[in-house]
C-alpha positions as CSV (number, residue, x, y, z in Angstrom):
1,X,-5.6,25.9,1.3
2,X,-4.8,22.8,-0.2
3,X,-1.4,21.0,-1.3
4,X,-1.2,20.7,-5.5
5,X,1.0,19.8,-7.6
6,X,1.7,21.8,-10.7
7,X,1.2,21.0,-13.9
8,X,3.9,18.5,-15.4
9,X,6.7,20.1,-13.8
10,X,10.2,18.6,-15.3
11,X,11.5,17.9,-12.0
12,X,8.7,15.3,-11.4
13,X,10.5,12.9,-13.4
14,X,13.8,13.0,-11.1
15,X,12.0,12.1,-8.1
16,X,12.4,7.8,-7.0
17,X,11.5,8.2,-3.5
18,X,9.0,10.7,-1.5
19,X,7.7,10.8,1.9
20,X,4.7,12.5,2.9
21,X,3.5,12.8,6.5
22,X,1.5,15.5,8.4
23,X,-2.0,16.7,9.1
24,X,-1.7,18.2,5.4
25,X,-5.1,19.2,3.2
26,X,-4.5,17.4,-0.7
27,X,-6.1,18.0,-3.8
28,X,-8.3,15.8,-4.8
29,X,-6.2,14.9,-8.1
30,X,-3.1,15.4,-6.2
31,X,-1.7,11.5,-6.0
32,X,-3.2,11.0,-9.1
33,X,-1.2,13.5,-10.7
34,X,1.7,12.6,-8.6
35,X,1.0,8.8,-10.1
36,X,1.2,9.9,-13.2
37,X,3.9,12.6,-13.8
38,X,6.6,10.7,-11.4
39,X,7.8,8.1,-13.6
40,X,10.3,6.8,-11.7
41,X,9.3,7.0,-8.4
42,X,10.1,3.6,-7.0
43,X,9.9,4.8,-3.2
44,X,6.6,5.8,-1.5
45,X,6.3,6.4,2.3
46,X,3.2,8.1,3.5
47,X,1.7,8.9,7.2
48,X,-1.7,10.0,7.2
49,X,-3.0,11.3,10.6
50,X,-6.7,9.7,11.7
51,X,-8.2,12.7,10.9
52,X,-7.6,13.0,7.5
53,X,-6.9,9.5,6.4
54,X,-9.9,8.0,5.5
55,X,-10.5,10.7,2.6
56,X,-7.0,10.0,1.0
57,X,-6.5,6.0,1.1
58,X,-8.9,5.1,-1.8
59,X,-7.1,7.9,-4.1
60,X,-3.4,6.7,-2.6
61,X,-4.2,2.8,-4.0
62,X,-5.9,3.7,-7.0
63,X,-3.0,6.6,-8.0
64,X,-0.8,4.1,-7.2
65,X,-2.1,1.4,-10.0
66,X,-1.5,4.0,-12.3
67,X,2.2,3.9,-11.5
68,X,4.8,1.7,-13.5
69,X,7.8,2.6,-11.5
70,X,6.3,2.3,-8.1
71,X,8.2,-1.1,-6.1
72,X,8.0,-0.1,-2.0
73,X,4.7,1.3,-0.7
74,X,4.8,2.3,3.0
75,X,1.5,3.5,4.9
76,X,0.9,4.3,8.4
77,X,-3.1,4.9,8.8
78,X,-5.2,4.0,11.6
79,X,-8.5,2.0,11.0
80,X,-7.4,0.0,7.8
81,X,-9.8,-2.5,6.6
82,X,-7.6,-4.7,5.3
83,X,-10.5,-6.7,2.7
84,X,-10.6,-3.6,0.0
85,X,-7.2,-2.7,1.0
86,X,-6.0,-5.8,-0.5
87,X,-8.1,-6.1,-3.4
88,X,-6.9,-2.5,-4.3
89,X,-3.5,-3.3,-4.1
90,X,-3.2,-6.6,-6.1
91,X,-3.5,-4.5,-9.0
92,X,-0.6,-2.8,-8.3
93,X,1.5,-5.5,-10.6
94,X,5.5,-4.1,-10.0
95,X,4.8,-3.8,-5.9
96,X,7.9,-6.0,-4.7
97,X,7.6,-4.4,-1.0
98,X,4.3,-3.4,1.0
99,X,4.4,-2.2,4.8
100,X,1.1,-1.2,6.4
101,X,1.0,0.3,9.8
102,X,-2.2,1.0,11.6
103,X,-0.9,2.5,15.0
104,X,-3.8,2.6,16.5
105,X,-4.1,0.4,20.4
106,X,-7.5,0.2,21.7
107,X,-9.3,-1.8,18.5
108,X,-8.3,-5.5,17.2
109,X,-8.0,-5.4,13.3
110,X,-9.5,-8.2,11.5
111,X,-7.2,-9.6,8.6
112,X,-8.5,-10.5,5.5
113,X,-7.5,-13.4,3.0
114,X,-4.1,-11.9,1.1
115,X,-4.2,-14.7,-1.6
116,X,-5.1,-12.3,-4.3
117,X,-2.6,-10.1,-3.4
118,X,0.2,-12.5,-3.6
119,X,-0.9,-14.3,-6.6
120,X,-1.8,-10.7,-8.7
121,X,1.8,-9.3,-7.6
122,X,4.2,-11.6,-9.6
123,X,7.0,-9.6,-7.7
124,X,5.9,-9.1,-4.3
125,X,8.6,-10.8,-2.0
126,X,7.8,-8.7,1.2
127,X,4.5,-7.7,3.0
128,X,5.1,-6.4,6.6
129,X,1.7,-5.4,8.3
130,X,2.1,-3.9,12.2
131,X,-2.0,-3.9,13.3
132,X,-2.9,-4.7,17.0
133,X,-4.7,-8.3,15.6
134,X,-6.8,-10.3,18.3
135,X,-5.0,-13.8,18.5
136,X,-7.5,-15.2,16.3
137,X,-6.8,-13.1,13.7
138,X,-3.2,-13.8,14.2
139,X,-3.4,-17.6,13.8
140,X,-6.0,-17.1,10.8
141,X,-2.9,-14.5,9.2
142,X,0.0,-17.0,10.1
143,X,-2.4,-19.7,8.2
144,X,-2.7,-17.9,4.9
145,X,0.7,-16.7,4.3
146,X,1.9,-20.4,5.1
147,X,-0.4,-21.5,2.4
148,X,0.4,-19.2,0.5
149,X,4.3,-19.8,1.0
150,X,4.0,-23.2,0.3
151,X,1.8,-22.8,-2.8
152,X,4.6,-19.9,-4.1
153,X,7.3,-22.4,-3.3
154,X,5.2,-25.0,-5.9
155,X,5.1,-22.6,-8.2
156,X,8.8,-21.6,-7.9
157,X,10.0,-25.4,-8.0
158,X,7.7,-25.7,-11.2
159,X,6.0,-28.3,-8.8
């Protein structure tokens, strides 16, 4: 069995913020649906264990573009690869707050370039990512978001 959601209930419309975490089987329309019928959720926290994440991401950040309300995404996922991650979530235009977890120890995450990120999400003003990076990634991370910082600041300053 499967979690759904039913079909346009009214309470949908009440919800702002919802956390989902567990070894739980979804629909495949369910964040969709839950995208599209939760107009004012501004609040999304989700923990997907490893054995069932890798299904649910891609419908979590497309679902999620859908969304006009939506302004603090949370994720805790092992294995992110943070290239497509990004590119998926720069069009997600009202994001003002993004925290991406991957828990996992044993593997060193590679970080990809967040420019189009920043520049696509006029009101992002926090990305927090927690990822056991190797110390070249780390340096390569710190270098972009400086850049980026500084090229904000321009921006800000009408520079």
């Amino acid at each position: 069995m499967s979690a759904s959601l039913p079909s346009k209930g009214q309470y949908f419309s009440k919800i702002t913020f919802l956390s989902l975490c567990g070894a739980i089987k979804y629909n495949t329309d369910f964040f969709l649906n839950l995208f599209q019928w939760c107009h004012n959720l501004v609040t999304l926290s989700i923990e997907l264990p490893v054995i069932t994440s890798g299904r649910y991401v891609y419908d979590i950040l497309h679902g999620l573009q859908v969304s006009q309300s939506m302004k603090n995404f949370r994720l805790v996922v092992k294995g992110i690869n943070f290239k497509p991650f990004f590119d998926l979530l720069s069009k997600c235009r009202n994001l003002e707050n993004i925290f991406l977890i991957d828990p996992k120890q044993w593997y060193h995450c590679e970080i990809a370039d967040p420019t189009s990120l920043i520049q696509s999400c006029a009101k992002l003003y926090n990305v927090f990512i927690e990822a056991p990076f190797s110390e070249k990634s780390q340096t390569k991370q710190l270098q972009w978001f400086n850049t980026l910082k500084k090229v904000v600041r321009d921006l800000t300053l009408g520079l």
